[in-house]
N, C-alpha and C positions, 0 to 999 in steps of 0.2 A: 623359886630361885631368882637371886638377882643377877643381872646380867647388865655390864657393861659395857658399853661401843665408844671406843676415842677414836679421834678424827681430826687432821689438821697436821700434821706430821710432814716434813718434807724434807727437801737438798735447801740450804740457803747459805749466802755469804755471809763470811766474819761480819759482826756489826749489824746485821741482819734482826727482822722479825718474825716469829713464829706467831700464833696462834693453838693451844688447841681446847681441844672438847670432848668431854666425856659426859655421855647421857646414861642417866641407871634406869633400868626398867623391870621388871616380872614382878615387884610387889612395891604396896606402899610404904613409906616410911613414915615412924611416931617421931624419928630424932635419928642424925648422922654428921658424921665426921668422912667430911670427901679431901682429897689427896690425891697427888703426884709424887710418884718414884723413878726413878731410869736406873737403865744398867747398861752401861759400857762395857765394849768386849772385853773380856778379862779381868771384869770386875765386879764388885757382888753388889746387889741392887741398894740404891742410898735414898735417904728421902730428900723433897725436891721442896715440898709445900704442903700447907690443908688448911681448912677453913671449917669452923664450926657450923651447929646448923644455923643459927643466929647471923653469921657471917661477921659475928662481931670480933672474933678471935682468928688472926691468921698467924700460921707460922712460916717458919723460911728456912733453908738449909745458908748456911754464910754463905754457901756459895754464888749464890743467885741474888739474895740480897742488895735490894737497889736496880734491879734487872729484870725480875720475873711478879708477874702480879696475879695471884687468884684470885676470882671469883666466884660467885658462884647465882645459880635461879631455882630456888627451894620447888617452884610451881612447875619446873619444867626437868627438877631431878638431876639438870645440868653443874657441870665442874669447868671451869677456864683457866685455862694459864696462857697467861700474856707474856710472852718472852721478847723481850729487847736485848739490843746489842751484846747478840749470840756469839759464841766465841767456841775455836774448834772442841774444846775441852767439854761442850753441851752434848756434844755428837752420844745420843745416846738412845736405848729403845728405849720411850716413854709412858709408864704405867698410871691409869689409872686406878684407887682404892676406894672404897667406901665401907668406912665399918657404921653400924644404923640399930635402930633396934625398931624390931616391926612389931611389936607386940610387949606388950607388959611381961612376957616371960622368953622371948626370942631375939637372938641378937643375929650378925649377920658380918661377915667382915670376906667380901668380895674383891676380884680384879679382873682388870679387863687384859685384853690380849697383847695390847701395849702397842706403841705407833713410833714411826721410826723417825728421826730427828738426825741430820746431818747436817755440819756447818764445815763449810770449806772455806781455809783459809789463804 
């Protein structure tokens, strides 16, 4: 099984920076697509970002656009999102995803527990 740990979540002020990080671990990957989602109360979860394995390919929700930057470290399984000038509308619990294929006949499409993100304005 794969299993995901995000870390980096907190209380910050509007205009604020976040950081976070998701490490995947229980098996190897041949190839994956890692991503962030959030879901705000009373809202159904949205996508946020992802980044190919190559890292050559990233995408963005408009929202974030100009504001939020993945990364990613293929050797260390790791996922980042760089969040600048946060705004309360961010306030949200933060998911990470990884869909991957481990095997020429095994594919895999994981989440983690998700991390909690607050911006006060």
């Amino acid at each position: 099984q794969v299993q995901l740990v995000e870390s980096g979540g907190g209380l910050v002020q509007a205009g604020g920076s976040l950081k976070l990080s998701c490490v995947a671990s229980g098996r190897t990957f041949v190839s994956h697509r890692m991503g962030w989602f959030r879901q705000a109360p009373g809202k159904e979860r949205e996508f946020v970002a992802s980044i190919s394995w190559s890292g050559s390919i990233t995408s963005y929700a408009d929202s974030v656009k100009g504001r939020f930057t993945i990364s990613g470290d293929n050797a260390k399984n790791t996922v980042y999102l760089q969040m600048n000038s946060l705004k309360p509308e961010d306030t949200a619990v933060y998911y990470c995803n990884v869909e991957g294929r481990l095997s020429p006949i095994q594919t895999t499409n994981s989440w983690g527990q998700g991390t909690q993100v607050t911006v006060s304005s």
